[in-house]
N, C-alpha and C positions, 0 to 999 in steps of 0.2 A: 504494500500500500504506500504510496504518496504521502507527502507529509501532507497534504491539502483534504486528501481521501481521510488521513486518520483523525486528521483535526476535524472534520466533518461530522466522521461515524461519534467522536466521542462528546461531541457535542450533543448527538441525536440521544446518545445512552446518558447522559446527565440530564437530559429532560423527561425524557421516561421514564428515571428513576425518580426524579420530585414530581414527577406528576404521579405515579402511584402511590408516595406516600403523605399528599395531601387525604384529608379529611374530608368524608363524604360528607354531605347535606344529607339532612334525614328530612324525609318528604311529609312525614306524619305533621297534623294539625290539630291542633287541638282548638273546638268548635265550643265557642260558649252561644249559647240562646237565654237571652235576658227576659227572661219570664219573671217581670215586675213591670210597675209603672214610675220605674227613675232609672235616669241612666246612669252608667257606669263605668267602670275601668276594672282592669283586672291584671295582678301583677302575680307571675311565678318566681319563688324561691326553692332552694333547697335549706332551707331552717326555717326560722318560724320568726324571722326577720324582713320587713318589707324591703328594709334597707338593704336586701342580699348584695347589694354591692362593697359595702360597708364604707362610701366614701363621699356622702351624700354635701360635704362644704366642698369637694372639686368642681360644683357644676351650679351654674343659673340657670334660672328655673324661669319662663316667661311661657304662661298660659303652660299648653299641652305637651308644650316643647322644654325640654331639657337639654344644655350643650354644655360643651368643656369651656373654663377661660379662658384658656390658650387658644386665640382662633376662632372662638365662637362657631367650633367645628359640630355639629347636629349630631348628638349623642344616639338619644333613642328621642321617643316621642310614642305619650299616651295616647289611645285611639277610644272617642268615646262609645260605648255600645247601649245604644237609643233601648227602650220602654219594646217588647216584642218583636227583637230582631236577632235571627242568629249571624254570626259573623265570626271565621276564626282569630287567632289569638295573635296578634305582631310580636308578643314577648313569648318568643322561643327561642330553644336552646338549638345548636347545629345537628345534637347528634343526643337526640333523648335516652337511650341507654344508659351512656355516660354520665349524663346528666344525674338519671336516678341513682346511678352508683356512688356519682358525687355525694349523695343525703347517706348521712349516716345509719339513718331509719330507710331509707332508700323509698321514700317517701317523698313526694316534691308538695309546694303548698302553694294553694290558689289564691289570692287576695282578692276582695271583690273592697274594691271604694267606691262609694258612693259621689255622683258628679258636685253636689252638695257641700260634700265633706272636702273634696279640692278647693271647690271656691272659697270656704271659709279657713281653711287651713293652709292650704299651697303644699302641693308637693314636697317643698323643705322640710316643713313643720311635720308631713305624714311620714318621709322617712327618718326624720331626727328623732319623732316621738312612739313611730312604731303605728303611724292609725289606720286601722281598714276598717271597716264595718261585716264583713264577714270571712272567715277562713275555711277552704278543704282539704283535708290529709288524703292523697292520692296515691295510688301505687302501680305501677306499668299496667299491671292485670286488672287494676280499676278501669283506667283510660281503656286495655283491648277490649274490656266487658262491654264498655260504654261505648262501644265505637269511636272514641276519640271525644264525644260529646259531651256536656256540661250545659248543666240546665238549671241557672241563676232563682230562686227565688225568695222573695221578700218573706221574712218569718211574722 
């Protein structure tokens, strides 16, 4: 082989090899249906902390959007889920197995806040002080039971 041929081929075998060992995307969704008449937001952890990030002074917080100070580069962002509408979840993890392995209980927990409970408190104040208005302890074979589904109701 050529030096041009070998610098080629091992080019090609350096890409194939990080392309295989990138992380798959896990296609699963998880589907909440807000059977209530308020709307809502819904936040996954693996503890029993809304805050699962645990770093909730790194980011400004303006309305539904959350960004970093450096850049005011667009973190995540809440999605509100209106009074009888199903819609899946934008807070997922890449690769849910993991995910549940990550839980000590291998349990993940659902947050349900109330749109209400945002307005008067700001997402600062909810992850600073811990506030949802409802929590569910789920387990992989909850979600296959469920088809992936989740179905919100006001107690």
């Amino acid at each position: 082989m050529t030096n041009n041929r070998l610098s080629i081929f091992l080019a090609f075998l350096a890409f194939f090899i990080l392309v295989s060992c990138m992380d798959r995307l896990d296609k699963r969704n998880l589907i909440i249906y807000n059977n209530s008449n308020k709307t809502i937001y819904t936040v996954i952890s693996s503890n029993d902390s809304v805050n699962f990030l645990g770093n909730y002074d790194d980011f400004e917080y303006k309305e539904n959007y959350i960004y970093t100070k450096e850049g005011r580069i667009k973190a995540f962002v809440f999605l509100d889920i209106a009074p009888n509408v199903k819609t899946p979840s934008n807070d997922k993890p890449n690769n849910w197995d993991l995910y549940f392995e990550s839980s000590s209980d291998k349990k993940i927990r659902l947050f349900f806040i109330y749109k209400h409970s945002v307005d008067k408190y700001g997402w600062k104040e909810i992850f600073k002080n811990n506030i949802y208005d409802k929590k569910y302890y789920l387990t992989i074979d909850d979600l296959n039971r469920m088809n992936w589904q989740i179905e919100f109701k006001e107690d």
